[in-house]
mmCIF file as gemmi writes it, N, C-alpha and C atoms, coordinates in Angstrom:
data_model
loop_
_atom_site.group_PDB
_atom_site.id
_atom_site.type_symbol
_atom_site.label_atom_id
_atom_site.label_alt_id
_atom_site.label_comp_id
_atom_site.label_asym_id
_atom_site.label_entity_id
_atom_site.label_seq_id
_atom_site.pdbx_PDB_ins_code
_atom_site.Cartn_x
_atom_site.Cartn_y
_atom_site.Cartn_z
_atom_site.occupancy
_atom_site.B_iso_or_equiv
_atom_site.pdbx_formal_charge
_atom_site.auth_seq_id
_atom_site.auth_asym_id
_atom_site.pdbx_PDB_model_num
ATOM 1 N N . UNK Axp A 1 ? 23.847 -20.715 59.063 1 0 ? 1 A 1
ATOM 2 C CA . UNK Axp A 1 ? 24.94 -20.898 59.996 1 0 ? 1 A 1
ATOM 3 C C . UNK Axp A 1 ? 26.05 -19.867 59.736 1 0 ? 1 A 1
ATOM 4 N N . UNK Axp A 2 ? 26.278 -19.804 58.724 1 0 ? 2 A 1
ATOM 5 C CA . UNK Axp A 2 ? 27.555 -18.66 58.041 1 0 ? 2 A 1
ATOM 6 C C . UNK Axp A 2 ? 27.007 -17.382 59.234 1 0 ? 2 A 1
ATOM 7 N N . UNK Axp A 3 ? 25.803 -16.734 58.711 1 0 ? 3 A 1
ATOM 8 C CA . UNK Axp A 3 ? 25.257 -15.599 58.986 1 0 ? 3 A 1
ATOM 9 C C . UNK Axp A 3 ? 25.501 -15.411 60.272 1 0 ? 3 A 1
ATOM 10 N N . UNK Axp A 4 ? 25.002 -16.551 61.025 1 0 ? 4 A 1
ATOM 11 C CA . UNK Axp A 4 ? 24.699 -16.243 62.525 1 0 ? 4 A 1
ATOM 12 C C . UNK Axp A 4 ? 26.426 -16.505 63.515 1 0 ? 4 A 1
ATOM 13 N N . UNK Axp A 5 ? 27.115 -17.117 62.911 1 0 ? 5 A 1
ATOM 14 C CA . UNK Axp A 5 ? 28.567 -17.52 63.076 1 0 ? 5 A 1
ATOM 15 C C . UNK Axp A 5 ? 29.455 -15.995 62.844 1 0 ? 5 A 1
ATOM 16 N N . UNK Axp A 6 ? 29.248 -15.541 61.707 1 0 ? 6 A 1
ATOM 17 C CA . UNK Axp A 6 ? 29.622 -14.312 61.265 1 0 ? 6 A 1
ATOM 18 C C . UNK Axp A 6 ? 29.085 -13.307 62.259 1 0 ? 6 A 1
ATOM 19 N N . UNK Axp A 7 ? 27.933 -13.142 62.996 1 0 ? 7 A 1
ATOM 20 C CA . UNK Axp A 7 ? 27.356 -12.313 63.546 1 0 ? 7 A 1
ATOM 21 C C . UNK Axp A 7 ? 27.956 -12.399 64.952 1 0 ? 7 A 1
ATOM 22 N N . UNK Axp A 8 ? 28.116 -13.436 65.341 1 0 ? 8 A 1
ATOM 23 C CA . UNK Axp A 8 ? 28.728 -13.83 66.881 1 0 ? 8 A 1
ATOM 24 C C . UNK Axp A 8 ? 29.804 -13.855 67.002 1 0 ? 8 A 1
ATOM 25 N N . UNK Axp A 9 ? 30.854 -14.356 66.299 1 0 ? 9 A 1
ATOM 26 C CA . UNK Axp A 9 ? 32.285 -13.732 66.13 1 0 ? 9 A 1
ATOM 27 C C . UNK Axp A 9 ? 32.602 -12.563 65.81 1 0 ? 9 A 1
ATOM 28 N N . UNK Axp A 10 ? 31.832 -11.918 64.822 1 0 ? 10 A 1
ATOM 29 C CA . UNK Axp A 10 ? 32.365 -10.424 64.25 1 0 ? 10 A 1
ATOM 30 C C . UNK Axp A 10 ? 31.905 -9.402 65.588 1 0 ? 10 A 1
ATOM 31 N N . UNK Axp A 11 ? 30.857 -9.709 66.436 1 0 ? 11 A 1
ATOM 32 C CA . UNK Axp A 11 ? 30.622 -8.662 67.493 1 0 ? 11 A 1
ATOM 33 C C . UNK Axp A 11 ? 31.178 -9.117 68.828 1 0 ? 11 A 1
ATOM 34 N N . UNK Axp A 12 ? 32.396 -10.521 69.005 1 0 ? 12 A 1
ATOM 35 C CA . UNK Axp A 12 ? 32.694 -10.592 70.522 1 0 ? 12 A 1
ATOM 36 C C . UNK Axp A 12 ? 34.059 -10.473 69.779 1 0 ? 12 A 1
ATOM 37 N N . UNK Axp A 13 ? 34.564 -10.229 68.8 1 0 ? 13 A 1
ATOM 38 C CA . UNK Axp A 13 ? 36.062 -9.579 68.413 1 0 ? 13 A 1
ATOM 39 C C . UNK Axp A 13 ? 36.462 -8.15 69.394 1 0 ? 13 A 1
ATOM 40 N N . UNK Axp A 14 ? 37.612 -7.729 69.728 1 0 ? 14 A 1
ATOM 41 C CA . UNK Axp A 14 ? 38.059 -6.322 70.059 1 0 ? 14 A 1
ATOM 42 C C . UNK Axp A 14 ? 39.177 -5.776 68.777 1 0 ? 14 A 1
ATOM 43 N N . UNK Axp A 15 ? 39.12 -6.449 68.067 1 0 ? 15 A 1
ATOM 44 C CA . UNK Axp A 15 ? 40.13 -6.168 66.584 1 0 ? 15 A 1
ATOM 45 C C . UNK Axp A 15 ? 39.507 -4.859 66.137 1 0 ? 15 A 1
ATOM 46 N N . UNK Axp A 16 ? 40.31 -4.322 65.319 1 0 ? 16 A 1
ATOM 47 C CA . UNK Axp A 16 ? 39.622 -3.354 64.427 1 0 ? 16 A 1
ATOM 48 C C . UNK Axp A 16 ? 39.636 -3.711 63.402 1 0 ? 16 A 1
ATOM 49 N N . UNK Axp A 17 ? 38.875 -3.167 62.65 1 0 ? 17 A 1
ATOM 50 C CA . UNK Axp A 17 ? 38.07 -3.066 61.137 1 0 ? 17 A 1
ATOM 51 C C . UNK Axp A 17 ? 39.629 -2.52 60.378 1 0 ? 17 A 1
ATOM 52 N N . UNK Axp A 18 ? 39.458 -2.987 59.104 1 0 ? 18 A 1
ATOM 53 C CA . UNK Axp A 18 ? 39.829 -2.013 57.954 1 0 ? 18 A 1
ATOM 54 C C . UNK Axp A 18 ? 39.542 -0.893 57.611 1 0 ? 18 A 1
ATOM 55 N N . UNK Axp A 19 ? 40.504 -0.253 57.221 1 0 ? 19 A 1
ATOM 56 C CA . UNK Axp A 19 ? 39.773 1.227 56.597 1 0 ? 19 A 1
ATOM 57 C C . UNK Axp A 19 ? 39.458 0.582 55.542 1 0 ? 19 A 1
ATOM 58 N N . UNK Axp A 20 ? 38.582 -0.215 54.842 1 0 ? 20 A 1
ATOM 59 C CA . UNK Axp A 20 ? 38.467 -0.969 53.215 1 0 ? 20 A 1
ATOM 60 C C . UNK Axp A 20 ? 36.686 -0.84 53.416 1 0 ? 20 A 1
ATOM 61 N N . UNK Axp A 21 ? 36.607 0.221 52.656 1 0 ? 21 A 1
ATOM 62 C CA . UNK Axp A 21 ? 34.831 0.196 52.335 1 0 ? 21 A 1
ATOM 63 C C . UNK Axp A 21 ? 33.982 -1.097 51.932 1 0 ? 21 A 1
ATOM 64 N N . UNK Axp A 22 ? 35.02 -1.91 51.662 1 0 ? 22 A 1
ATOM 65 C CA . UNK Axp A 22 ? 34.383 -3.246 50.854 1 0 ? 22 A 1
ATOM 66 C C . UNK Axp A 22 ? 33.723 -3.876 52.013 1 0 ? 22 A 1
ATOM 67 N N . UNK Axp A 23 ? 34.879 -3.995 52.952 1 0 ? 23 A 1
ATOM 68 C CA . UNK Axp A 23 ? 35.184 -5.007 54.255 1 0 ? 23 A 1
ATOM 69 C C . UNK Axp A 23 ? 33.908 -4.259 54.496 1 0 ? 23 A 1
ATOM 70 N N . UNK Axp A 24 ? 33.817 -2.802 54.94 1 0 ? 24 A 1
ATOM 71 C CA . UNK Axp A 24 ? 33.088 -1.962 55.722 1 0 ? 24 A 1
ATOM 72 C C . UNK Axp A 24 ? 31.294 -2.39 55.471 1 0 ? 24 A 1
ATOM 73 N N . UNK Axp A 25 ? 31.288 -2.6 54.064 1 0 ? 25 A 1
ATOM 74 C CA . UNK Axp A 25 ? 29.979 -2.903 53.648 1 0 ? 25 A 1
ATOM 75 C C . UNK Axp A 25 ? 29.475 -4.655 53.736 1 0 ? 25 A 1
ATOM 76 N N . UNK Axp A 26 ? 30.564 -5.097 53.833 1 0 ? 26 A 1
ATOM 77 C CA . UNK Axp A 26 ? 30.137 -6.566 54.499 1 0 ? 26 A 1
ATOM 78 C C . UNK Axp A 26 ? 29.938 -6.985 55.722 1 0 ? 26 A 1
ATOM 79 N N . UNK Axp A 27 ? 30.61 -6.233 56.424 1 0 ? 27 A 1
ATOM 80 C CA . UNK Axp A 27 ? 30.336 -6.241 57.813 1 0 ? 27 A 1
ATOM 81 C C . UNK Axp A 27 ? 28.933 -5.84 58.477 1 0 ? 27 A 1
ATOM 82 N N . UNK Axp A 28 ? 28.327 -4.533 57.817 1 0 ? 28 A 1
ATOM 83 C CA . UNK Axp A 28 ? 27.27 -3.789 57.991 1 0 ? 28 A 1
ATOM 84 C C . UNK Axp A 28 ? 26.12 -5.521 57.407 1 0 ? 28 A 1
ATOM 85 N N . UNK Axp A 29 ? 26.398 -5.498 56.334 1 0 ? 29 A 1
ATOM 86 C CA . UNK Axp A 29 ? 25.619 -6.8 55.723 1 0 ? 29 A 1
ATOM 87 C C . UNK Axp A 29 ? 25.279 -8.173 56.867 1 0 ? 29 A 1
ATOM 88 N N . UNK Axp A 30 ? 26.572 -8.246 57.696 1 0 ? 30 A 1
ATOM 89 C CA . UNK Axp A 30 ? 25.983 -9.061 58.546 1 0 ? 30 A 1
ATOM 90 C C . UNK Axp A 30 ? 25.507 -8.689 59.729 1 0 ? 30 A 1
ATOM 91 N N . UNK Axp A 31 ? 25.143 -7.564 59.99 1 0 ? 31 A 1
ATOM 92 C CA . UNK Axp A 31 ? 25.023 -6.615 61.106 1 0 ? 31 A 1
ATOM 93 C C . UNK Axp A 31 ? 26.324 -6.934 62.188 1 0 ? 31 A 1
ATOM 94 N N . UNK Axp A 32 ? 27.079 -6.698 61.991 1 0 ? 32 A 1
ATOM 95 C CA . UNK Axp A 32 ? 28.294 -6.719 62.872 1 0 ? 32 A 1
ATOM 96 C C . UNK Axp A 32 ? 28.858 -5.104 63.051 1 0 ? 32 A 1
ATOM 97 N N . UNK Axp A 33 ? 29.132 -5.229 64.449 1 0 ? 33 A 1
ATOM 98 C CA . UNK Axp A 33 ? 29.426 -3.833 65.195 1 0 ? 33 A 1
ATOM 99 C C . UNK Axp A 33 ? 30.939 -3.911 64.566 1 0 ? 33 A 1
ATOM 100 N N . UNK Axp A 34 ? 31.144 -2.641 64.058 1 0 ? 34 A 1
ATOM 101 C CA . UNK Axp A 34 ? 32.644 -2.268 63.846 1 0 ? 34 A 1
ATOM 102 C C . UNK Axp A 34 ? 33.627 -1.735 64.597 1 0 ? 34 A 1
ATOM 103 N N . UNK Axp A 35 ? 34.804 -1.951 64.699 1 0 ? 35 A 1
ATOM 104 C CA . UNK Axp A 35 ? 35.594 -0.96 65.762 1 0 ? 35 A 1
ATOM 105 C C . UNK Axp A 35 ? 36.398 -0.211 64.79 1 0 ? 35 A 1
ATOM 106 N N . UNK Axp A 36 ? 36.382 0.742 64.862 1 0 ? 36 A 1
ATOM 107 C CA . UNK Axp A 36 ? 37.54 1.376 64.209 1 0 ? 36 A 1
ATOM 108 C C . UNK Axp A 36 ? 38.635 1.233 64.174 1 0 ? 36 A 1
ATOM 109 N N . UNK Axp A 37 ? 39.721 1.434 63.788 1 0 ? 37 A 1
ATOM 110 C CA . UNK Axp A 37 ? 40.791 1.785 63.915 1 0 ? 37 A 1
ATOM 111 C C . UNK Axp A 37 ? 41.623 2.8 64.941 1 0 ? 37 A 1
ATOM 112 N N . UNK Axp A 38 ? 42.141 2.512 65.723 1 0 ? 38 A 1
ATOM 113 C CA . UNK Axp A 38 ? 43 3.286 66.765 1 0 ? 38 A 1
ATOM 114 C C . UNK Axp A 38 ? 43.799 4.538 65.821 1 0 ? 38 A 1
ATOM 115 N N . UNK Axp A 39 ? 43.739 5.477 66.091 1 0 ? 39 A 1
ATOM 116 C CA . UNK Axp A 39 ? 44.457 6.932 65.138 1 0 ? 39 A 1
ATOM 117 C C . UNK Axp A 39 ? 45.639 6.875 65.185 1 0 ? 39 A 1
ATOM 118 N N . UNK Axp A 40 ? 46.484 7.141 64.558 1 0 ? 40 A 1
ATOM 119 C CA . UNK Axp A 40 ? 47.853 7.725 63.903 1 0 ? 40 A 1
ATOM 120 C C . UNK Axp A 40 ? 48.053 8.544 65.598 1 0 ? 40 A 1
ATOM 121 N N . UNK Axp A 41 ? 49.487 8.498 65.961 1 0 ? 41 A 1
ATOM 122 C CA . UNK Axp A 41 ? 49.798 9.296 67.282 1 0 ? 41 A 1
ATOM 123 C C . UNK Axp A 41 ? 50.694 10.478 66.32 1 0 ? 41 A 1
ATOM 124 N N . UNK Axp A 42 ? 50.009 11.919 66.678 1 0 ? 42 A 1
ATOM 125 C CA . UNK Axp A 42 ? 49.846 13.067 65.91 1 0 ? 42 A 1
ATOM 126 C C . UNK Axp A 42 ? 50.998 13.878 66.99 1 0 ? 42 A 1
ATOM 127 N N . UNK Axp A 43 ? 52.502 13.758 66.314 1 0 ? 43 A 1
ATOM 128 C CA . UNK Axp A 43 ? 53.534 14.718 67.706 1 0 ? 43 A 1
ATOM 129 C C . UNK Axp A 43 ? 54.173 15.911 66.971 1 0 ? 43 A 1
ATOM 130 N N . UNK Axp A 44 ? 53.774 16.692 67.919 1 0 ? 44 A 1
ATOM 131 C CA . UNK Axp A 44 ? 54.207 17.872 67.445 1 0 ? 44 A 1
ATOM 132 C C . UNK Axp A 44 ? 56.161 18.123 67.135 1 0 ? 44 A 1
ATOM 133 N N . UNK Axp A 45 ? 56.728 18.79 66.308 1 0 ? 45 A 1
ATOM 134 C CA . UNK Axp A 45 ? 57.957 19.177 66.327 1 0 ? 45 A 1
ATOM 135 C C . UNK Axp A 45 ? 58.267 20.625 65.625 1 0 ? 45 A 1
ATOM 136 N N . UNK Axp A 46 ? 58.967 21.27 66.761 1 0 ? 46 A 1
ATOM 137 C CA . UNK Axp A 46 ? 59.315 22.53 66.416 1 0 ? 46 A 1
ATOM 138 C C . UNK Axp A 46 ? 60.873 22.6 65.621 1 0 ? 46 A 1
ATOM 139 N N . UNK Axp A 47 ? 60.78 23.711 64.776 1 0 ? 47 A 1
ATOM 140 C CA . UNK Axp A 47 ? 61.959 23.796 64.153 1 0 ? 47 A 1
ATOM 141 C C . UNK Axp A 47 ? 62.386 25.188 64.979 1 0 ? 47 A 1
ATOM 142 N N . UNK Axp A 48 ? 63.816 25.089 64.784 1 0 ? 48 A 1
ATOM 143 C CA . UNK Axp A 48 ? 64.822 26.212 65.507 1 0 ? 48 A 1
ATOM 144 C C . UNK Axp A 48 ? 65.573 26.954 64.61 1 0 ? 48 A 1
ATOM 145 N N . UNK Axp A 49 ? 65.486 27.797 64.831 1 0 ? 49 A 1
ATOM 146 C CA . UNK Axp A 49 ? 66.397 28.518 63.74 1 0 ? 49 A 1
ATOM 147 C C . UNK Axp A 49 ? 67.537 28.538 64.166 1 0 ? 49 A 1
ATOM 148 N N . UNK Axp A 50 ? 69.044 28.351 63.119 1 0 ? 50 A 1
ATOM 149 C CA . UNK Axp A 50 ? 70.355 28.586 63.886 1 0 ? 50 A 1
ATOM 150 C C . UNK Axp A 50 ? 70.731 29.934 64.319 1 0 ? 50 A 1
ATOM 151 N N . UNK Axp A 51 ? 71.818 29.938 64.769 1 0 ? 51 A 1
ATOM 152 C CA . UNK Axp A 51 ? 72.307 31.076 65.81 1 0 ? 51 A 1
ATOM 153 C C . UNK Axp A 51 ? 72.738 32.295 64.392 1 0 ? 51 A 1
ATOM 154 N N . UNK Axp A 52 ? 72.739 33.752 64.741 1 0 ? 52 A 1
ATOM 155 C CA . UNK Axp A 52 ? 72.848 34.529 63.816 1 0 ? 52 A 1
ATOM 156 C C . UNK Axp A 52 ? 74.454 33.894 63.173 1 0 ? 52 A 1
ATOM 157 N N . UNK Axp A 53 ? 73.97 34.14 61.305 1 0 ? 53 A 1
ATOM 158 C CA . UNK Axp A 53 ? 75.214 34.005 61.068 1 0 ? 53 A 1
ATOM 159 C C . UNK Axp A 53 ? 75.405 32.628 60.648 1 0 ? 53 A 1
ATOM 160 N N . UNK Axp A 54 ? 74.578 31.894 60.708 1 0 ? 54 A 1
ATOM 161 C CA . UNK Axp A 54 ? 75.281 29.852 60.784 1 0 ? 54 A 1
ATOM 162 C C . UNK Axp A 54 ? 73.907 29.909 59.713 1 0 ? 54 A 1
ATOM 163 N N . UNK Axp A 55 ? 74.277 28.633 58.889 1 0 ? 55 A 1
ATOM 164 C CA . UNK Axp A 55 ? 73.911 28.043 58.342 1 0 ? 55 A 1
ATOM 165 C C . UNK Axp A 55 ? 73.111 26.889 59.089 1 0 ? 55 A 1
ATOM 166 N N . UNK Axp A 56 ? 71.759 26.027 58.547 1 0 ? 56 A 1
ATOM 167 C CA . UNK Axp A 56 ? 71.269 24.8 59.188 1 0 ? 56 A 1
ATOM 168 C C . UNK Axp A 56 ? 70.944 23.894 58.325 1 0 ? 56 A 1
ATOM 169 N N . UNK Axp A 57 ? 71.611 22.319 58.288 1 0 ? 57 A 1
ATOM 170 C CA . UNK Axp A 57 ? 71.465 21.302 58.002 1 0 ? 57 A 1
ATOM 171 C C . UNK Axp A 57 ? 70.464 20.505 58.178 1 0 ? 57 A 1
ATOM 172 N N . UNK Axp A 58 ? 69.361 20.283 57.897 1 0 ? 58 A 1
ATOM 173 C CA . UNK Axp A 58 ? 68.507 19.187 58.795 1 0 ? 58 A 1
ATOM 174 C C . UNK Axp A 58 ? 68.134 17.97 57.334 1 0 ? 58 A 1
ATOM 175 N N . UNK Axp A 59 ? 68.796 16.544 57.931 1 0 ? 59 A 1
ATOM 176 C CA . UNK Axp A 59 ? 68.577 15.765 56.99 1 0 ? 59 A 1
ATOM 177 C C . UNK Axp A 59 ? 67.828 14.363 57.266 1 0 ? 59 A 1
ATOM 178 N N . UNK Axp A 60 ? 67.683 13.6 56.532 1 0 ? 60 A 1
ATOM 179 C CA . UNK Axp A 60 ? 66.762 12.33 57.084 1 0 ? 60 A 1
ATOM 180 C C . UNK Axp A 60 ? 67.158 11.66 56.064 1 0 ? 60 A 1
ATOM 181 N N . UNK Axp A 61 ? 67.074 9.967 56.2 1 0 ? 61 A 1
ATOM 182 C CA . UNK Axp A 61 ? 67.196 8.963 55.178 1 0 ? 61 A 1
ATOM 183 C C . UNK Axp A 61 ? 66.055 8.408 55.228 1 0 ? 61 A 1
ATOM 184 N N . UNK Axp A 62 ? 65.768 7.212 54.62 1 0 ? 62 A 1
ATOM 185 C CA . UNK Axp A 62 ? 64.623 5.891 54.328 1 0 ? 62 A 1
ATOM 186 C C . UNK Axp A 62 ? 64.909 5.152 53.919 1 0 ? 62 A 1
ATOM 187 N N . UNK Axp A 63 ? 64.352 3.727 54.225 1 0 ? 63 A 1
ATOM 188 C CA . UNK Axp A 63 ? 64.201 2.362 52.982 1 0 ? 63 A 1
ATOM 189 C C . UNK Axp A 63 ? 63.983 1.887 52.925 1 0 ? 63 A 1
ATOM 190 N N . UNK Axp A 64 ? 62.989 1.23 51.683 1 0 ? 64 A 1
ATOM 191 C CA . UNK Axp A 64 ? 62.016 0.359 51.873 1 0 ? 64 A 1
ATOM 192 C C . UNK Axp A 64 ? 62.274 -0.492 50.724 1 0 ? 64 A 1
ATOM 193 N N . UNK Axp A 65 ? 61.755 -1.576 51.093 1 0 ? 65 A 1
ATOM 194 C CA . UNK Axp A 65 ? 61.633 -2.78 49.757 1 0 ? 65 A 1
ATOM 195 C C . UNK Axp A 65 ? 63.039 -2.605 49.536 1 0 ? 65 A 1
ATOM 196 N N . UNK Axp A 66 ? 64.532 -2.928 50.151 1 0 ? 66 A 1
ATOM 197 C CA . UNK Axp A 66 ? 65.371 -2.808 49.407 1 0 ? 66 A 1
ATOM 198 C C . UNK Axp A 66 ? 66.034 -1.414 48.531 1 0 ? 66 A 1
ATOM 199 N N . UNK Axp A 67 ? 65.202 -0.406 48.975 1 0 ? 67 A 1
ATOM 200 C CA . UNK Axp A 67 ? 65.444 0.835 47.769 1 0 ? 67 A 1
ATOM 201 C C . UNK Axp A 67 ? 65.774 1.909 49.083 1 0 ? 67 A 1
ATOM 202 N N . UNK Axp A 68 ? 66.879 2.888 49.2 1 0 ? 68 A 1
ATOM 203 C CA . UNK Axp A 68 ? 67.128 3.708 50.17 1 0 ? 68 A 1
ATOM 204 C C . UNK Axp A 68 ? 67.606 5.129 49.386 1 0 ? 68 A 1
ATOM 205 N N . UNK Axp A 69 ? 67.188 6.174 50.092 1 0 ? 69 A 1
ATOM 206 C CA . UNK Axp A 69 ? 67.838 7.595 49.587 1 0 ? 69 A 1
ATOM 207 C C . UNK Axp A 69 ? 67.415 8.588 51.387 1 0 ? 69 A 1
ATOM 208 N N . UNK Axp A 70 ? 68.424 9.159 50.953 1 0 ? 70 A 1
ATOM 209 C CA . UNK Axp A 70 ? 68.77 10.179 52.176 1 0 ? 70 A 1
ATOM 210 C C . UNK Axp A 70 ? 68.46 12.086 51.458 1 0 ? 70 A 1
ATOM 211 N N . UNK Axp A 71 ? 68.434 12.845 52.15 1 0 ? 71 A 1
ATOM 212 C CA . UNK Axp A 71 ? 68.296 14.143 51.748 1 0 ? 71 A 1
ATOM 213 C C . UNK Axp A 71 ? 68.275 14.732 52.896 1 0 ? 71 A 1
ATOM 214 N N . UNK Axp A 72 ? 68.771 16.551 52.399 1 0 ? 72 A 1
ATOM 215 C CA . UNK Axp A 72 ? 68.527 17.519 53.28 1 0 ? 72 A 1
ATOM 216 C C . UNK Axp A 72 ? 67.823 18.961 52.963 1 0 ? 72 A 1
ATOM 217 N N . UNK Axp A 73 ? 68.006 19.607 53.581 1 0 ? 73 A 1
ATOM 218 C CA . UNK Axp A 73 ? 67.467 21.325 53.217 1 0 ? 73 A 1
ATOM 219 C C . UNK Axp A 73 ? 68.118 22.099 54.392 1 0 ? 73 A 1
ATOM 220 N N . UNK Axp A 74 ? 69.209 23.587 53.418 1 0 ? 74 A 1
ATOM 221 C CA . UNK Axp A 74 ? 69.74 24.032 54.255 1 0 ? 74 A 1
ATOM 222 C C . UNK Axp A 74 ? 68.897 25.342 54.707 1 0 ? 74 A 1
ATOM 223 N N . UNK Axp A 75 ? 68.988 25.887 56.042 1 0 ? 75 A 1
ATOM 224 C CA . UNK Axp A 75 ? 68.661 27.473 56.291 1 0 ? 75 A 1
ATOM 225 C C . UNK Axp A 75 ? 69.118 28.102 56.813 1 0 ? 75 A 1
ATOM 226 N N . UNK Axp A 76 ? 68.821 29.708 56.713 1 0 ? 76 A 1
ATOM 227 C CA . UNK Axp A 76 ? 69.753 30.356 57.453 1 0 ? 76 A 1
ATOM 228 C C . UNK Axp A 76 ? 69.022 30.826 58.413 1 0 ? 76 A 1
ATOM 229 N N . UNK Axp A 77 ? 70.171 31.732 59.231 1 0 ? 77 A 1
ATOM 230 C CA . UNK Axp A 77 ? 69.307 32.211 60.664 1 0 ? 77 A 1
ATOM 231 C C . UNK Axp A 77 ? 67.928 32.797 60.188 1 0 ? 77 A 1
ATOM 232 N N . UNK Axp A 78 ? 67.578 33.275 59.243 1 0 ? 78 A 1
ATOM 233 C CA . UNK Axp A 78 ? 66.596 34.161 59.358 1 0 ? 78 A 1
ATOM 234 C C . UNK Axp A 78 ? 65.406 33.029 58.275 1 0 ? 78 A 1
ATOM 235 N N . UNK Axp A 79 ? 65.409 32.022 58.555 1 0 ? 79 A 1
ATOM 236 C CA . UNK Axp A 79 ? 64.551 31.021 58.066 1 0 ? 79 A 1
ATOM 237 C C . UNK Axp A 79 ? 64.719 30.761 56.085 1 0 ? 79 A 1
ATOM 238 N N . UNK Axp A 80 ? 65.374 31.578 55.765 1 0 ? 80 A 1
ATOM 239 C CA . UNK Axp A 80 ? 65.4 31.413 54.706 1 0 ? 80 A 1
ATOM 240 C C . UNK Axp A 80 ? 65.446 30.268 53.699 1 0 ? 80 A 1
ATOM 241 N N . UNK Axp A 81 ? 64.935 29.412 52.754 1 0 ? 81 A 1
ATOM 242 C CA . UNK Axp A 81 ? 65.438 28.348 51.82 1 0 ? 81 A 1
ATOM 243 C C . UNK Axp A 81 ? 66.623 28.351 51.227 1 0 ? 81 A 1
ATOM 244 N N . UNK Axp A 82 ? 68.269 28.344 51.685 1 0 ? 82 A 1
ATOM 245 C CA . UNK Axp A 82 ? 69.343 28.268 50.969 1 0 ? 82 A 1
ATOM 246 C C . UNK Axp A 82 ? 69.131 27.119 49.568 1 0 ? 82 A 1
ATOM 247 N N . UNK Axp A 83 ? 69.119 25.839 50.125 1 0 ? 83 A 1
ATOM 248 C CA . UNK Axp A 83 ? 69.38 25.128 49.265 1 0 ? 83 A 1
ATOM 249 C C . UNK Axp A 83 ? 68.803 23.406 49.342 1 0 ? 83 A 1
ATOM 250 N N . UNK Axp A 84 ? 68.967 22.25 48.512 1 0 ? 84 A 1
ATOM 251 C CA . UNK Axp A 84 ? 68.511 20.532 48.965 1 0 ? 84 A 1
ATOM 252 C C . UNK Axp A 84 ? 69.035 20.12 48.115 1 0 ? 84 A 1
ATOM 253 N N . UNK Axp A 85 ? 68.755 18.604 48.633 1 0 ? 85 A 1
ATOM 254 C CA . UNK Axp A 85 ? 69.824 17.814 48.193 1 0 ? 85 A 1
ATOM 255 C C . UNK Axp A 85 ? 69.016 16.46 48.518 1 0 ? 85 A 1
ATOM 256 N N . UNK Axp A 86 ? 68.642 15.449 47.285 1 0 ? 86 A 1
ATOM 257 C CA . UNK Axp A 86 ? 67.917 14.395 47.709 1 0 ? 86 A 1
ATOM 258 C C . UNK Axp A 86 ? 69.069 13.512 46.555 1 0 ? 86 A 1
ATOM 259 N N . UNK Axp A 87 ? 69.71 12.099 47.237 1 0 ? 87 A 1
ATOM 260 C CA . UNK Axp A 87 ? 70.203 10.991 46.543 1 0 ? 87 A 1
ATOM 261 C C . UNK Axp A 87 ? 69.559 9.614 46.534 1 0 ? 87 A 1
ATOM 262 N N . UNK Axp A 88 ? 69.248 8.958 45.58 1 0 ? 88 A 1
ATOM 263 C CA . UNK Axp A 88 ? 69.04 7.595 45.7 1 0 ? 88 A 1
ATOM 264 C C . UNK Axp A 88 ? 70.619 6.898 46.087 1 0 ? 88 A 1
ATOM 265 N N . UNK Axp A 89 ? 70.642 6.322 47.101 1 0 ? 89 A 1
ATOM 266 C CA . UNK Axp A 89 ? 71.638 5.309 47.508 1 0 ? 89 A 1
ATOM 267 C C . UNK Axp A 89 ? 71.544 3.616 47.13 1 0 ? 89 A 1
ATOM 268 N N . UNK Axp A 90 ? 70.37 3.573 46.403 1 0 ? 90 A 1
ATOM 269 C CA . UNK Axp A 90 ? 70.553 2.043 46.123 1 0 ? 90 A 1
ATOM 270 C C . UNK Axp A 90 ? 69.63 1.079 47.245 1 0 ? 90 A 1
ATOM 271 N N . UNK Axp A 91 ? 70.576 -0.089 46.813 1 0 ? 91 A 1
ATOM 272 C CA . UNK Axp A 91 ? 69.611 -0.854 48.093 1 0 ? 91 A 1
ATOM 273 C C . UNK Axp A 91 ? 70.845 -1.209 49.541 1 0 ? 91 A 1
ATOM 274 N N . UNK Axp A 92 ? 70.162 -0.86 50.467 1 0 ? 92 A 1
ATOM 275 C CA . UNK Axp A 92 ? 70.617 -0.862 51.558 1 0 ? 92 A 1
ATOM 276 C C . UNK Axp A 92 ? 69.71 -0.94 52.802 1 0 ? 92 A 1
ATOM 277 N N . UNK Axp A 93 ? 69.987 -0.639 54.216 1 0 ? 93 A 1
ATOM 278 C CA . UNK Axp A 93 ? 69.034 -1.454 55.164 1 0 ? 93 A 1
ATOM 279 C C . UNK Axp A 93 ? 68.799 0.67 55.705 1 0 ? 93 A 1
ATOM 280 N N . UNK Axp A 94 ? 67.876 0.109 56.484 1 0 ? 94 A 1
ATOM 281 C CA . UNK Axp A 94 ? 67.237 1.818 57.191 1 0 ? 94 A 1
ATOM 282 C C . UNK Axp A 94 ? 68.299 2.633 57.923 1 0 ? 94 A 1
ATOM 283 N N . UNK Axp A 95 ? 68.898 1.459 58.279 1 0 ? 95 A 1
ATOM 284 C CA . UNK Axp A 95 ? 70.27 1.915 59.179 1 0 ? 95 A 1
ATOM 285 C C . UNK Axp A 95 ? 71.23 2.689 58.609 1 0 ? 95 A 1
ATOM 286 N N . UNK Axp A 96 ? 71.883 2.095 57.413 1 0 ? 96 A 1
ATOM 287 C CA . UNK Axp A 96 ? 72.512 2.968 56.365 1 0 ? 96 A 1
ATOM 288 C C . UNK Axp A 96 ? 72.023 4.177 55.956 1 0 ? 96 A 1
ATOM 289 N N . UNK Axp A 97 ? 70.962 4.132 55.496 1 0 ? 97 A 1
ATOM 290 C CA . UNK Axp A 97 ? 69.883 5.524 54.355 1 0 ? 97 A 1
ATOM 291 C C . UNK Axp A 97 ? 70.042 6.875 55.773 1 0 ? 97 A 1
């Protein structure tokens, strides 16, 4: 009953699978059709260089579990690596970081 229960639920599901080889090899075990996983949405972003002469700022924060830090990296017009700057801020919400 397990087997055949397992077999008829696991193939009228539209869920996806785990990426977990374990899962992956139990599933195969009960002959159950897998669905994959839907992909990561892959977006492109261009960087700009600033105007001759200027310096560029580009910074970002995070935080997770309670734990947040922010950072940047500066450049110049001609793409160069000036300088960075990464802080732990503690615990705080995503909004803050």
């Amino acid at each position: 009953m397990v087997i055949s229960g397992t077999y008829l639920s696991g193939n009228l599901t539209k869920l996806a699978a785990s990426s977990s080889i374990s899962e992956f090899v139990i599933l195969k075990h009960f002959d159950v059709k897998v669905n994959p996983p839907k992909p990561n949405i892959i977006k492109e972003v261009l960087w700009s260089p600033p105007i001759f002469d200027w310096v560029k700022c580009n910074t970002d924060g995070a935080a997770s579990s309670g734990k947040a830090a922010y950072g940047g990296v500066f450049t110049n017009f001609d793409s160069d690596f000036l300088g960075a700057f990464a802080i732990n801020i503690g615990q705080c919400s995503t909004l803050n970081a």
